[in-house]
Z-matrix of the N, CA and C atoms (Angstrom, degrees):
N
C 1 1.447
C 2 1.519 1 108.63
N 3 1.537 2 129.91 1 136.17
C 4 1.117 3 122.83 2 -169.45
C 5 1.332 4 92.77 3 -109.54
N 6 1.836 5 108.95 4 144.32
C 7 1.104 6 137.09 5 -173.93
C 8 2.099 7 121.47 6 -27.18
N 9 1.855 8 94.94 7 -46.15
C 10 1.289 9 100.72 8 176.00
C 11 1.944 10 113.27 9 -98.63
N 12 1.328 11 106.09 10 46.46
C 13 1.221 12 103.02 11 -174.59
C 14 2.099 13 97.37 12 -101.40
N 15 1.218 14 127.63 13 129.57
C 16 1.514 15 102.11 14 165.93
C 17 1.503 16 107.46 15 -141.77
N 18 1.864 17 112.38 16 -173.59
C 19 1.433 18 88.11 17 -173.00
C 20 1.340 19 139.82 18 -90.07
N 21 1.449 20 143.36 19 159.07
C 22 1.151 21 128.06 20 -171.85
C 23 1.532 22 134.24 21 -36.87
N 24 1.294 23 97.83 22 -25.11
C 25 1.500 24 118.49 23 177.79
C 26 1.604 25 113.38 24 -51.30
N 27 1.421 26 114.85 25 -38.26
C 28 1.507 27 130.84 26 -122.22
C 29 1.776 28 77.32 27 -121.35
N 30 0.875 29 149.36 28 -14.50
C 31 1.452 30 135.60 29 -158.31
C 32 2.666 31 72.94 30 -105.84
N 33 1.848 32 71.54 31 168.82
C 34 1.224 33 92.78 32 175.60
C 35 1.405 34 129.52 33 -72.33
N 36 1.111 35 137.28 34 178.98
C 37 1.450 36 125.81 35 169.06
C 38 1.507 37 116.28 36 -98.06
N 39 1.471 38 123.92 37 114.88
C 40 1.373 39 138.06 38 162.19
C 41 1.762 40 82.17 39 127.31
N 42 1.371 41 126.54 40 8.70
C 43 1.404 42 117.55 41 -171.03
C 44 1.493 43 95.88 42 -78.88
N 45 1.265 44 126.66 43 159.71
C 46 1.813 45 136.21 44 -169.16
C 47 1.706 46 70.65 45 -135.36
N 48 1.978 47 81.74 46 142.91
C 49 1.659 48 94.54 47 -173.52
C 50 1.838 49 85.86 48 -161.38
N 51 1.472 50 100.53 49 133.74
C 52 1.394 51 102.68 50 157.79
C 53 1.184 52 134.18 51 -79.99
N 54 1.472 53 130.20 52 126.70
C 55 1.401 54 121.84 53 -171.48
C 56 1.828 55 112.42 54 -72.68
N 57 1.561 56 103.83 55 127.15
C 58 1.493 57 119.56 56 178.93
C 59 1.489 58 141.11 57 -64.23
N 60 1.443 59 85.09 58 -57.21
C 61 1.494 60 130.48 59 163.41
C 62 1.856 61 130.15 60 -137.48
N 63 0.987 62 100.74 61 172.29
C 64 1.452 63 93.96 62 -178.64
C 65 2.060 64 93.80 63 -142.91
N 66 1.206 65 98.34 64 126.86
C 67 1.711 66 105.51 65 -166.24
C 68 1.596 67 101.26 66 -113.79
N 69 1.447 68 126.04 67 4.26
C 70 0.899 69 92.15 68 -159.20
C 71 2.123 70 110.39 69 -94.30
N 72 1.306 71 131.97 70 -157.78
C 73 1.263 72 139.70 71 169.96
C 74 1.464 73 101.67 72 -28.00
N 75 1.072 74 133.70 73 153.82
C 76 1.454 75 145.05 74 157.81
C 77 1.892 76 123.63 75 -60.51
N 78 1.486 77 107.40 76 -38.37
C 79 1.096 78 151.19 77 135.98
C 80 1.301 79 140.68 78 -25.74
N 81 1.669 80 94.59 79 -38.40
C 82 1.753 81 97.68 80 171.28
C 83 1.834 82 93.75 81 -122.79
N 84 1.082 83 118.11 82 -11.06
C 85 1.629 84 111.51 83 175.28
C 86 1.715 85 103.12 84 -49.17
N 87 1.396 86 137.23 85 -77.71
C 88 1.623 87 129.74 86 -176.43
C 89 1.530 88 103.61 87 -12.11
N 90 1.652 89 112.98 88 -61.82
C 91 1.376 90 115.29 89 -176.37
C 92 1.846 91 130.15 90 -31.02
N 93 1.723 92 79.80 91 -56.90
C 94 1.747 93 99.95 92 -161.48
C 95 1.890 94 91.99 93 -80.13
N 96 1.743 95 113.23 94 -27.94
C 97 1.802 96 86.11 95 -165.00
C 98 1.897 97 93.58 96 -88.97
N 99 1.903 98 128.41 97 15.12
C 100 1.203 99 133.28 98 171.91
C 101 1.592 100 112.13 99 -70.85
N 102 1.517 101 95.50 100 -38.81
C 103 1.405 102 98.38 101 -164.23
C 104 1.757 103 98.19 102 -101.96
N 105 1.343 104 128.16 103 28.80
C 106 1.259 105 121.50 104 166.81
C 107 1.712 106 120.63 105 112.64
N 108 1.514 107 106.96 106 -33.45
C 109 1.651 108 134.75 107 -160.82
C 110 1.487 109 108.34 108 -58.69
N 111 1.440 110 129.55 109 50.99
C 112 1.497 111 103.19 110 -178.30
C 113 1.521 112 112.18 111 -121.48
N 114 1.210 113 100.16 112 -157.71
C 115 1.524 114 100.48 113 -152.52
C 116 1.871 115 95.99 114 -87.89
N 117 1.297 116 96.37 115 123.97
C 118 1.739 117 112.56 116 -179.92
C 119 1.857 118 98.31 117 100.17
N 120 0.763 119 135.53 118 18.46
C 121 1.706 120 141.49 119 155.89
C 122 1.487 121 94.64 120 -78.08
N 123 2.080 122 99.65 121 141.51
C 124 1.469 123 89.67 122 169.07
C 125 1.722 124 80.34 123 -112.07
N 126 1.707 125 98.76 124 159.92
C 127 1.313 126 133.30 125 173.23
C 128 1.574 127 111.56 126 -117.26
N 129 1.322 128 87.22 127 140.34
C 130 1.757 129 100.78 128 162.66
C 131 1.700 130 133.05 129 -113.99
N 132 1.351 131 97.24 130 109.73
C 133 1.453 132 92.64 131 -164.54
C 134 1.493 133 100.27 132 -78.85
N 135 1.762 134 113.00 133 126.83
C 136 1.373 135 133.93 134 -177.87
C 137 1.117 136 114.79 135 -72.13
N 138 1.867 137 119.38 136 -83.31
C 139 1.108 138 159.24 137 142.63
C 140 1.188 139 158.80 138 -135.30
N 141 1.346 140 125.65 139 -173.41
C 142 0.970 141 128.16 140 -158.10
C 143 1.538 142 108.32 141 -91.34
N 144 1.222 143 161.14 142 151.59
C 145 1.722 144 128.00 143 129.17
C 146 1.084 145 124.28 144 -63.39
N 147 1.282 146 134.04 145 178.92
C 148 1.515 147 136.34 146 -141.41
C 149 2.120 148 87.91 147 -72.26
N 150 1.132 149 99.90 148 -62.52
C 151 1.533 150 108.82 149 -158.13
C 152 1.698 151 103.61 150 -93.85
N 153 1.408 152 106.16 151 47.84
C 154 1.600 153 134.69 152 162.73
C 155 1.820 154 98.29 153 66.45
N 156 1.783 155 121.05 154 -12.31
C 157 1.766 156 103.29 155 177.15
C 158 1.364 157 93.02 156 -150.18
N 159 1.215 158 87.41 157 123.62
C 160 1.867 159 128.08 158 58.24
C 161 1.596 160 98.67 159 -125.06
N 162 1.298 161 117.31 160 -154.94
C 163 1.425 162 123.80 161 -167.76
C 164 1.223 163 88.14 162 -155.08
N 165 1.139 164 109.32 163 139.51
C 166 2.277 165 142.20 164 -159.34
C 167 1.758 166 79.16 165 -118.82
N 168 1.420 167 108.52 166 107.90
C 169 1.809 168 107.34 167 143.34
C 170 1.570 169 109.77 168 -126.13
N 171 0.962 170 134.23 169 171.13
C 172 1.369 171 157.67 170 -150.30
C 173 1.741 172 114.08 171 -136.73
N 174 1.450 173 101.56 172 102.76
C 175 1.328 174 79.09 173 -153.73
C 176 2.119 175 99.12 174 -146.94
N 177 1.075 176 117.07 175 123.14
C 178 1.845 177 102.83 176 -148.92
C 179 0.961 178 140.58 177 74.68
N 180 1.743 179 131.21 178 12.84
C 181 0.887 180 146.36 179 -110.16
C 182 1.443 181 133.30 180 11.86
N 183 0.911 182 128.87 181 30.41
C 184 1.455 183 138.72 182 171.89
C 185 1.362 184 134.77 183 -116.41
N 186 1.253 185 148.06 184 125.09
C 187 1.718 186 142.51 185 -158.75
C 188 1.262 187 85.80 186 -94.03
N 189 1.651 188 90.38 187 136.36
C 190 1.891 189 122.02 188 176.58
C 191 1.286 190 98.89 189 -121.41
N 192 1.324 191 130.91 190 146.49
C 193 1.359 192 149.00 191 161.69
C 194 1.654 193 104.14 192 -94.70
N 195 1.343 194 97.63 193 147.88
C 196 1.931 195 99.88 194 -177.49
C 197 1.794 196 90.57 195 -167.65
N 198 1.063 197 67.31 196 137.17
C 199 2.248 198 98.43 197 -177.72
C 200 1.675 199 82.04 198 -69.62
N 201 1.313 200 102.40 199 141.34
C 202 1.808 201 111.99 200 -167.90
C 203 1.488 202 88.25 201 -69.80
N 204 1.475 203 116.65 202 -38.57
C 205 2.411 204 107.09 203 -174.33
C 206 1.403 205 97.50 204 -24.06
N 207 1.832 206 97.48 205 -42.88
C 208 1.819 207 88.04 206 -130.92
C 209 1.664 208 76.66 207 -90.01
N 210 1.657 209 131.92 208 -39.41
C 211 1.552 210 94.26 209 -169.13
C 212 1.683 211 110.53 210 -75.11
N 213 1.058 212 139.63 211 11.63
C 214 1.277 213 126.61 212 178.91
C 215 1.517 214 106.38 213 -103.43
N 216 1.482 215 118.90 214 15.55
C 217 1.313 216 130.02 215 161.48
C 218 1.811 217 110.52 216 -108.69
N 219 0.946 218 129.14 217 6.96
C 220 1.317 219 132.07 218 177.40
C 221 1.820 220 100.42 219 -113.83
N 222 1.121 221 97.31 220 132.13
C 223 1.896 222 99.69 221 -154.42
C 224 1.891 223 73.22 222 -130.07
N 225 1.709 224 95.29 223 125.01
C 226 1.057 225 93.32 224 -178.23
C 227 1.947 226 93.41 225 -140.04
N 228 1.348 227 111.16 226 157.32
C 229 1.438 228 122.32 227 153.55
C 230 1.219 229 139.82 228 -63.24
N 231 1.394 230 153.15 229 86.44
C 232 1.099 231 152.66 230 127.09
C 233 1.412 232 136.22 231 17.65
N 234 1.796 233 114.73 232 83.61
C 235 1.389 234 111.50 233 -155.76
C 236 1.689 235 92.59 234 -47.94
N 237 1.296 236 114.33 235 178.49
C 238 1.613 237 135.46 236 133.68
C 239 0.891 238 168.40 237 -54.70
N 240 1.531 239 137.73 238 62.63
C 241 1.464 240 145.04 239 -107.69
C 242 1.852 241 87.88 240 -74.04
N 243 1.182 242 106.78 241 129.45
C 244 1.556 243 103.37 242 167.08
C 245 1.350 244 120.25 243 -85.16
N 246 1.316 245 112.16 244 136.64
C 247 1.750 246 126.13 245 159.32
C 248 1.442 247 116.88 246 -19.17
């Protein structure tokens, strides 16, 4: 895992972030690389729901819902705001 990798949770909202790693169960990985989620995809974190879960990212062009466990186990990179 490289130093500036963190979890999806933790980046801003409308921030686009490449996914780093993927931490979650062994078990629920089939799921996340079914619906598109793997490691080097960028995602867009949308929102929140009212009472912080699930978590709305954007991701292939398409909005995914994810139980916050599992996005605060996906440790992703933070594009680079350009000049």
């Amino acid at each position: 895992m490289a130093a500036d990798a963190q979890p999806l949770t933790s980046v801003s909202l409308g921030s686009i972030a490449t996914v780093a790693e993927i931490k979650v169960p062994a078990a629920a990985r089939p799921r996340l690389m079914e619906m598109g989620l793997l490691v080097g995809t960028q995602v867009e974190l949308v929102r929140f729901a009212p009472m912080g879960d699930p978590v709305e990212i954007k991701v292939r062009g398409y909005n995914l819902t994810l139980r916050r466990q599992e996005a605060e186990q996906i440790l992703v990179r933070p594009r680079e705001a350009k000049p």
